[in-house]
C-alpha positions in Angstrom: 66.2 86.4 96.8 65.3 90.2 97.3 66.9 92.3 94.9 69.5 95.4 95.6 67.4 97.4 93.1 69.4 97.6 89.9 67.5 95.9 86.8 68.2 91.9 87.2 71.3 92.6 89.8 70.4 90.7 92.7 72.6 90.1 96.5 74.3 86.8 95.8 75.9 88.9 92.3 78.0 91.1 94.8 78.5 88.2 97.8 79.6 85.7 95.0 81.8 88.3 93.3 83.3 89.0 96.7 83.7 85.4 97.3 85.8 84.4 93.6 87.6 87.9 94.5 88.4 86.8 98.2 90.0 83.1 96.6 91.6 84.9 93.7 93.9 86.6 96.4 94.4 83.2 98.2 95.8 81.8 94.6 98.3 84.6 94.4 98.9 85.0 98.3 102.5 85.1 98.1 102.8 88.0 95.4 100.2 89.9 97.9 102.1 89.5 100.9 105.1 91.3 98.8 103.0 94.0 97.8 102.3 94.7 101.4 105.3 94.1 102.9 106.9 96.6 99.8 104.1 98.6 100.5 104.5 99.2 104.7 108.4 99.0 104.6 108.8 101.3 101.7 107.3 104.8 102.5 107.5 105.5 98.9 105.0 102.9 98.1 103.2 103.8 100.5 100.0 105.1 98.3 99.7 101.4 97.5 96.8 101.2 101.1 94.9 104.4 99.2 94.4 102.4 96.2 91.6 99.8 97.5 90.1 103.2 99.3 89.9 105.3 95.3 88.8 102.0 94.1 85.8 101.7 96.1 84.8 105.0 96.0 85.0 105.3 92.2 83.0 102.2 92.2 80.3 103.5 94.1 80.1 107.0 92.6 79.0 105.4 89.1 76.7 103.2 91.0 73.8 104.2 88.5 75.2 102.7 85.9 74.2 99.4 87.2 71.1 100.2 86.4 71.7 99.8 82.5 74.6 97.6 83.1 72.8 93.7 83.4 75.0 90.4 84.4 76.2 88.8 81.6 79.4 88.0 79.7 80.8 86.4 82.3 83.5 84.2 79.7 85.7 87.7 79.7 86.7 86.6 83.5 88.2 83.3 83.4 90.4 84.9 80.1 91.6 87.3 82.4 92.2 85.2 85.2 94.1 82.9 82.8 95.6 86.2 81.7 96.4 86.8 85.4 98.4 83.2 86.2 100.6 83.3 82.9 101.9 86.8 83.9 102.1 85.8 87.4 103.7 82.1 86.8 106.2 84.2 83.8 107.1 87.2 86.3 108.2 84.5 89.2 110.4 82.1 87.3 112.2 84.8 85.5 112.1 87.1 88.7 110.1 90.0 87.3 108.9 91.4 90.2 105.8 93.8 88.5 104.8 90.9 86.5 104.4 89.0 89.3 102.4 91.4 91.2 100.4 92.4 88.1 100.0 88.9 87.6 97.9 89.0 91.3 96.0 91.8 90.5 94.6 90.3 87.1 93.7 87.6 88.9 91.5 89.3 91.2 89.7 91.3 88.5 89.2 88.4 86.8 87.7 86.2 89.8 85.0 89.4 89.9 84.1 89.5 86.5 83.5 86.1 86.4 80.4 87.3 88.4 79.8 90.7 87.0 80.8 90.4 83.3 81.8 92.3 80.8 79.3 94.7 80.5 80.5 95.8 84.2 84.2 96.3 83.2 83.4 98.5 80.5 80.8 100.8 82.2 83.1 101.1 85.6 86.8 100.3 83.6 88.3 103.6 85.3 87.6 101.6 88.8 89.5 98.9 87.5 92.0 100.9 85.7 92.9 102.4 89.2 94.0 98.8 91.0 97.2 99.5 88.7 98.5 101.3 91.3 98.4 98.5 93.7 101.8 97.3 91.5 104.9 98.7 92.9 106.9 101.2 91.3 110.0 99.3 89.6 113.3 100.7 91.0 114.1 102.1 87.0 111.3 104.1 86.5 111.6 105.4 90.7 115.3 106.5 89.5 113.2 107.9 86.0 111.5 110.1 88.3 113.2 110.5 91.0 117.0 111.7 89.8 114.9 114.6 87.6 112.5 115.9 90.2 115.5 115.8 92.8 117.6 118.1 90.5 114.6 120.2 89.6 113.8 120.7 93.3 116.8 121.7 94.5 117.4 124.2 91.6 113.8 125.9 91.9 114.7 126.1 96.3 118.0 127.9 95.2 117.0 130.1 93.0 113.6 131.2 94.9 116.4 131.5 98.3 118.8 133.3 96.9 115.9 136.2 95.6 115.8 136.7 99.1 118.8 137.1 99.8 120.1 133.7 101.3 123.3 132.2 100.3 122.7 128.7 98.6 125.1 126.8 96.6 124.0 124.0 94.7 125.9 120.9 93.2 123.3 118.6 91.4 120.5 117.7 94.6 123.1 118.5 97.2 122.2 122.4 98.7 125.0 124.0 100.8 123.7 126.5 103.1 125.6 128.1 106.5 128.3 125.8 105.7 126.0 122.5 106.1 124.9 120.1 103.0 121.6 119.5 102.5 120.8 116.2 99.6 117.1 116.6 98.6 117.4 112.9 98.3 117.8 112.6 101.8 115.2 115.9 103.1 112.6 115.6 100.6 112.7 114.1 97.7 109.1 113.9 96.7 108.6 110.6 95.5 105.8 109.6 97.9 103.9 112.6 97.0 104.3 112.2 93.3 102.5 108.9 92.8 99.9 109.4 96.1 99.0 112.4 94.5 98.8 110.9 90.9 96.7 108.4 92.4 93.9 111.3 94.1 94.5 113.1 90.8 92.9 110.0 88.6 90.4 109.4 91.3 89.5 113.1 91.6 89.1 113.3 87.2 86.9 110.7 86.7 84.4 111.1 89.6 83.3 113.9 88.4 81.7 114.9 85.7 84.2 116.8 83.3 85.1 116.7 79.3 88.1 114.3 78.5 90.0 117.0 77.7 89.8 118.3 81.5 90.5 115.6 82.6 93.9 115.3 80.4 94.4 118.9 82.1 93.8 117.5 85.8 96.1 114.8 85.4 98.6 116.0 83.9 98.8 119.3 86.3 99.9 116.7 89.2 103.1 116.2 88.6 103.6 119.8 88.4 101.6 120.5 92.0 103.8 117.7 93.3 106.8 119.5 92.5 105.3 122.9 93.3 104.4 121.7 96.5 107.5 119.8 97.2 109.6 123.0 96.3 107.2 124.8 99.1 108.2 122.1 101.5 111.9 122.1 100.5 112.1 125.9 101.3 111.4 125.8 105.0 113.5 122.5 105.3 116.7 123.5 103.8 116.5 126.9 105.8 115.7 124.9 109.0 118.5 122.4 108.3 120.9 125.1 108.2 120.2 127.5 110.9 118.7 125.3 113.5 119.5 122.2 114.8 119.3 118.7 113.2 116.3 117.6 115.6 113.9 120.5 114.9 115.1 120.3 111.4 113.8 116.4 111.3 110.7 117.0 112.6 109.6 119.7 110.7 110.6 117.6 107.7 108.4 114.8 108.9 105.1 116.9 110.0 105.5 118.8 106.8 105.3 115.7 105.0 101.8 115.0 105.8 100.7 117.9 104.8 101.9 118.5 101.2 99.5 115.6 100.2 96.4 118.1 100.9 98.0 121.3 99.6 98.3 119.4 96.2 94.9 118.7 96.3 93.9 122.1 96.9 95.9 123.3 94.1 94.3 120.6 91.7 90.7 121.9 92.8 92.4 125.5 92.2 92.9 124.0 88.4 89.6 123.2 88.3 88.1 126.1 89.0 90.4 128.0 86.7 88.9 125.6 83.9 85.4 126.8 84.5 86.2 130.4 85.1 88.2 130.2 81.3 84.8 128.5 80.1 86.8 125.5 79.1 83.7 123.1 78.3 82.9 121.2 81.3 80.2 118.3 81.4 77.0 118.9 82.9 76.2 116.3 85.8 74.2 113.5 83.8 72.5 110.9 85.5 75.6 108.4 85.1 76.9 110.2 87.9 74.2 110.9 90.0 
C-alpha cells in the first residue's frame, strides 16, 4: 500500500479512521440529528456548521506533525468511546440534553483514535478540543450571556447616541427613541456573534504560531469585539428603527448581521498586530507549523 508520506502513516490509517468515525455517528444518529435540527432552527446555534470547517483546517495546518507523530496507542479510543456511550446513555434517560450531545461527539473522537492513537490526540488536541463547539449552548448559560451583553449593549448605544445629541431613554435592554421601543433582545442581541466569533477566535490562536500568553490575549479580546461590534451594529439599528420605517429598519438589521462576523475578525487581527508592534514575545514560525 503506497504511503501518504508521513513516517509509517500509510492510506488505509485515514480511510479506516474515516470509516469507525462515519459508524460512530450512526451509533449516536439520534443525538446528531438534534444537533442539526438545534443547529438550522436556532440561528443562535448557528456556528455549530463552522465547527467541522475550523476542525478541518486546524487539522491540516499542523499536518507536519504527522511526521513525528507514528500510529500507536490505539487502547485510548475504545476508553473514550466507552467514555462517549455512558455520557450519552446517562444524558438521555435523565434528559440532559448537552450530555447527550457530548455523549455523540466522544464517540466520534473515540471511533478515530482507535485508528490514530494517542500520540495523534495529543500532538493535534486543539483540533479536537474545537468539536466542543458542535454541543449546543444550554438555555442557562445562553440567559448567562445573553441578559448581560443585552443590558451592556443597550447602555454603551445610549450613552454613544446621546453624545450626539439624540434623545435615548433606556429601561434595562428596552431603548425608547422618537417615541418607539426598541428591545435589543428583539434588534440585536448578539448572541450568534458571540460564540461564532469565539469559535474563529480559537481557530485563529492556535493556527498560528504565537506564545500562550497571546493566545490568552486573542481569546479573551473576543468577547469584547463581539460586543464592540454589536454596539457598532446596534447604533445604526436603533436610529433606523426610530426614524424610518419598520421594513427598512428589518432589513438593515438583517444585512448588517452578516457582516459584524468579519468586522470582529478584523479587529482580532487589529489585536494581533498591536501585540507585535508592543514587542509582546511572539513565536517564531517553527517547522510544527509549516
Amino acid at each position: 500500500m503506497k504511503t501518504v508520506g508521513y513516517g509509517r502513516w500509510e492510506a488505509w490509517h485515514f480511510v479506516l479512521a474515516a470509516a469507525l468515525g462515519a459508524l460512530g455517528v450512526m451509533l449516536a444518529w439520534p443525538a446528531w440529528m438534534d444537533i442539526y435540527t438545534i443547529a438550522g432552527n436556532d440561528e443562535e446555534q448557528s456556528h455549530i456548521f463552522l465547527v467541522p470547517i475550523v476542525a478541518a483546517w486546524m487539522f491540516w495546518a499542523r499536518r507536519v506533525r504527522l511526521r513525528n507523530c507514528p500510529p500507536s496507542g490505539t487502547f485510548v479510543g475504545p476508553l473514550i468511546v466507552a467514555a462517549g456511550i455512558a455520557a450519552s446513555v446517562v444524558g438521555y434517560d435523565f434528559s440532559v440534553q448537552s450530555l447527550w450531545h457530548a455523549g455523540a461527539v466522544t464517540i466520534l473522537v473515540g471511533c478515530i483514535l482507535t485508528v490514530l492513537g494517542k500520540n495523534v490526540l495529543f500532538q493535534f488536541f486543539p483540533a479536537f478540543l474545537v468539536l466542543v463547539f458542535l454541543v449546543p449552548i444550554p438555555g442557562a448559560v445562553r440567559q448567562a450571556v445573553s441578559i448581560p451583553l443585552q443590558e451592556a449593549t443597550a447602555s454603551a448605544t445610549r450613552t454613544i447616541l446621546d453624545a450626539f445629541g439624540v434623545p435615548v431613554v433606556q429601561s434595562g435592554n428596552l431603548l425608547l427613541i422618537n417615541q418607539k421601543p426598541v428591545a435589543v433582545a428583539e434588534a440585536c442581541n448578539g448572541m450568534r456573534m458571540v460564540f461564532a466569533l469565539a469559535l474563529v477566535s480559537y481557530a485563529f490562536a492556535f493556527s498560528i504560531p504565537l506564545r500562550n500568553s497571546s493566545r490568552a490575549l486573542v481569546l479573551a479580546f473576543s468577547p469584547v469585539a463581539a460586543l464592540a461590534c454589536n454596539v457598532v451594529r446596534m447604533i445604526p439599528t436603533v436610529l433606523l428603527y426610530g426614524y424610518s420605517s419598520q421594513e427598512i429598519a428589518d432589513d438593515f438589521h438583517d444585512v448588517s448581521g452578516w457582516l459584524m462576523l468579519p468586522l470582529a475578525f478584523m479587529l482580532l487581527l487589529g489585536v494581533l498586530r498591536a501585540v507585535k508592534w508592543s514587542l509582546l514575545p511572539v513565536m517564531r514560525f517553527n517547522l510544527a507549523y509549516q
